[in-house]
N, C-alpha and C positions, 0 to 999 in steps of 0.2 A: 504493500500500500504506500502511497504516498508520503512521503516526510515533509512535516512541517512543525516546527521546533516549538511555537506557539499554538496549535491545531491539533491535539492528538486523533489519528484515526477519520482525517477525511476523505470523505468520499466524493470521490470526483465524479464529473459529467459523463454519463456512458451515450453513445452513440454510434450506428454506422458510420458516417461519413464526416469530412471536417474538420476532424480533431485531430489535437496536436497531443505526441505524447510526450507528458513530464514530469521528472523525478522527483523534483521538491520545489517547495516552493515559503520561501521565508523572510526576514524582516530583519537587516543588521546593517550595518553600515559597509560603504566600498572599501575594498582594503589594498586597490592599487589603483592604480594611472594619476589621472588630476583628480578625480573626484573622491582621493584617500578621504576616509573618519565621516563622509556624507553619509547620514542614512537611505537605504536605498531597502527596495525589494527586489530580491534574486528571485528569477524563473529561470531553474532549472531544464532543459528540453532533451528530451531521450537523440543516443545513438552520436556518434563521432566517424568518420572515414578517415581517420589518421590513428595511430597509436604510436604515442610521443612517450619515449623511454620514461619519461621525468612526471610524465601524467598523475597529477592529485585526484583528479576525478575518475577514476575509471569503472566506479557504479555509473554512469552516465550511457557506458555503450548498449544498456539495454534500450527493451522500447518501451520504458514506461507507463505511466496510466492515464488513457485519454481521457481529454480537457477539451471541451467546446471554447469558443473564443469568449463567450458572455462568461462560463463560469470562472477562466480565466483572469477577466476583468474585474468581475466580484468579485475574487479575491484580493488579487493586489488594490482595490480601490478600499477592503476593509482594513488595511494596516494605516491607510493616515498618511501614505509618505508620497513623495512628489516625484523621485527618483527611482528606476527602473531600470534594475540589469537582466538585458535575455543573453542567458547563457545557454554550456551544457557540457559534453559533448560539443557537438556543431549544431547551432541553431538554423545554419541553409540551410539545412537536409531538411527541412521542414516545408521549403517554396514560399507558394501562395500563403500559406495556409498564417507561418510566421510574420510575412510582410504584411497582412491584412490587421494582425494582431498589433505589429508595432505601429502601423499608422491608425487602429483606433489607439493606443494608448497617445501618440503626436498630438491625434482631433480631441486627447479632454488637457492637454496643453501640459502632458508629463514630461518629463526628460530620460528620455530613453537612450540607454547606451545599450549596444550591438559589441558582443564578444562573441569574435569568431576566427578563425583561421585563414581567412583570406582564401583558402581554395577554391571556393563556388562563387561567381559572379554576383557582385554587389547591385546592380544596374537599375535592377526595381525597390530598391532602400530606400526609404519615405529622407528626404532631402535632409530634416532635421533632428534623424537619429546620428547620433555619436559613436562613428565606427570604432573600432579598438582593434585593429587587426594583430593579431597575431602572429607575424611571421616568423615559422619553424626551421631550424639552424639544421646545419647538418648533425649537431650532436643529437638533436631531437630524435633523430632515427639512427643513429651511430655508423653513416654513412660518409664517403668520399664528395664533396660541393662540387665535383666534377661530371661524378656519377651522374649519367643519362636518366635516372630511373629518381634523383633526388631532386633533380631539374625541374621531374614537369611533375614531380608530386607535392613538392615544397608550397607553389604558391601560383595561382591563378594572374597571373601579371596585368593584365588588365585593369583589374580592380587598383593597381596604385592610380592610375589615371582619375579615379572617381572620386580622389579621398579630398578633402578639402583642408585649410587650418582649423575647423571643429571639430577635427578627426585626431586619433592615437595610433599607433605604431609600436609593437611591445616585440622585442626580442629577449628571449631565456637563453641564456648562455649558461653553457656544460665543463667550457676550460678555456684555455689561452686560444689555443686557434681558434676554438664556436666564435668568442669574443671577436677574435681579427675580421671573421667572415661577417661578422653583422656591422660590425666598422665599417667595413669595406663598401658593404653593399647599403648602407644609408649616404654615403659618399658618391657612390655611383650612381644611383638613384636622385639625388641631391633632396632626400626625403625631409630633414630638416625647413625647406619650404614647401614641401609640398601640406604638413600636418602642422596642427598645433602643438602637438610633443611627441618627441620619438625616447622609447624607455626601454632601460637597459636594466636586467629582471638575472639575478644569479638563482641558475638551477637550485634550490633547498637543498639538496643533501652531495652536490657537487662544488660549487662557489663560494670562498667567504665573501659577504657583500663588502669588504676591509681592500679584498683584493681586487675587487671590480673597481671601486672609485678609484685605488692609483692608478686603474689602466686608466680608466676612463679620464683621469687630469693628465697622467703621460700624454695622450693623444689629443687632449682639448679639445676632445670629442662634442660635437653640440646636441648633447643627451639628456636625460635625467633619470637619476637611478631610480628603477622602482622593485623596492620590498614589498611583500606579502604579508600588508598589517594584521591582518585577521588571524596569520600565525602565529604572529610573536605573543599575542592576546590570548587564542585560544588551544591555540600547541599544532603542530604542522597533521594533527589525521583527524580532528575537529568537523565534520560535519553539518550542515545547516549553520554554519558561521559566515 
């Protein structure tokens, strides 16, 4: 059944057709990018097409339990907060079905940030959600950045073209090279203008984040480091935080 930290035991919207499935669904504050310590509500959404060595969430790659987009709404409009993360998993794998959810949450005038991995085409994204893309390093799959098969699974390239200065940019780095290669490739890219912030994020149980800021002043990298608040708060296997 569903997890939700303040809701024991609810019972979601059952239906044929529609519905979105999702794992939980709760009430705490963001714990990375710009919107750190905001309180926000997490929607959780079933299923991921990647499997990233470093993955916190990997209860997420099932399917969930279907949500109609009203009961959806009802919920997150019963916690009081203004702020709304669709996560998961990958919240594209959802389509229509996701885009029509975050442009009603847009039309009652919330703030909705989009946590996703960049692999599936952003294109139909309601203009005034807050992408956070995620772009997966080669440590993420413990692969060669050269490798054919890292190339076209890493990241849908298109989608930087879509991203605007409202938008995020989140690379997890795994060691000294992960780190060179996202250096590299926010440089190449010249992603600095193309976003509002590009964050540099040390894998949990690979990175000190001590060691990431001297790369990152070595380089005078134009980044900003972002930790995983909600860990340090509630300890790194904390769920519905």
């Amino acid at each position: 059944m569903l997890r939700d930290r303040n809701n024991a035991g609810i019972q979601p919207s059952r239906g044929p057709i529609r519905m979105l499935g999702v794992i939980e669904i709760f009430c705490s504050i963001q714990g990375e990018g710009s919107h750190t310590g905001v309180p926000c509500v997490f929607v959780r959404l079933a299923r991921c097409n990647l499997r990233c060595g470093y993955c916190d969430t990997p209860y997420s790659f099932g399917s969930g339990d279907p949500f109609s987009q009203q009961a959806l709404l009802d919920r997150i409009e019963s916690y009081g907060t203004r702020t709304v993360c669709i996560t998961g998993g990958e919240p594209m794998l959802h389509g229509e079905r996701v885009i029509a959810l975050m442009q009603a949450l847009v039309d009652k005038d919330m703030i909705v940030l989009l946590e996703t991995n960049g692999t599936i085409p952003l294109d139909d994204v309601p203009k005034k959600v807050v992408r956070i893309m995620d772009i997966k390093t080669p440590g993420a799959f413990n692969m060669d950045p050269k490798d054919p098969s890292f190339v076209n699974k890493h990241l849908h390239v298109p989608n930087l073209d879509l991203l605007t200065q409202g938008d995020e940019i989140k690379f997890v780095v795994t060691d000294r090279p992960d780190y060179e290669w996202a250096r590299d490739f926010v440089r190449e890219h010249n992603l600095t203008s193309r976003v509002g912030h590009v964050l540099m994020a040390p894998s949990w149980d690979d990175v000190d984040p001590k060691t990431l800021v001297s790369w990152m002043i070595e380089d005078n990298l134009n980044a900003r480091l972002n930790l995983q608040v909600h860990k340090y708060i509630w300890g790194p296997d904390a769920q519905g935080v």
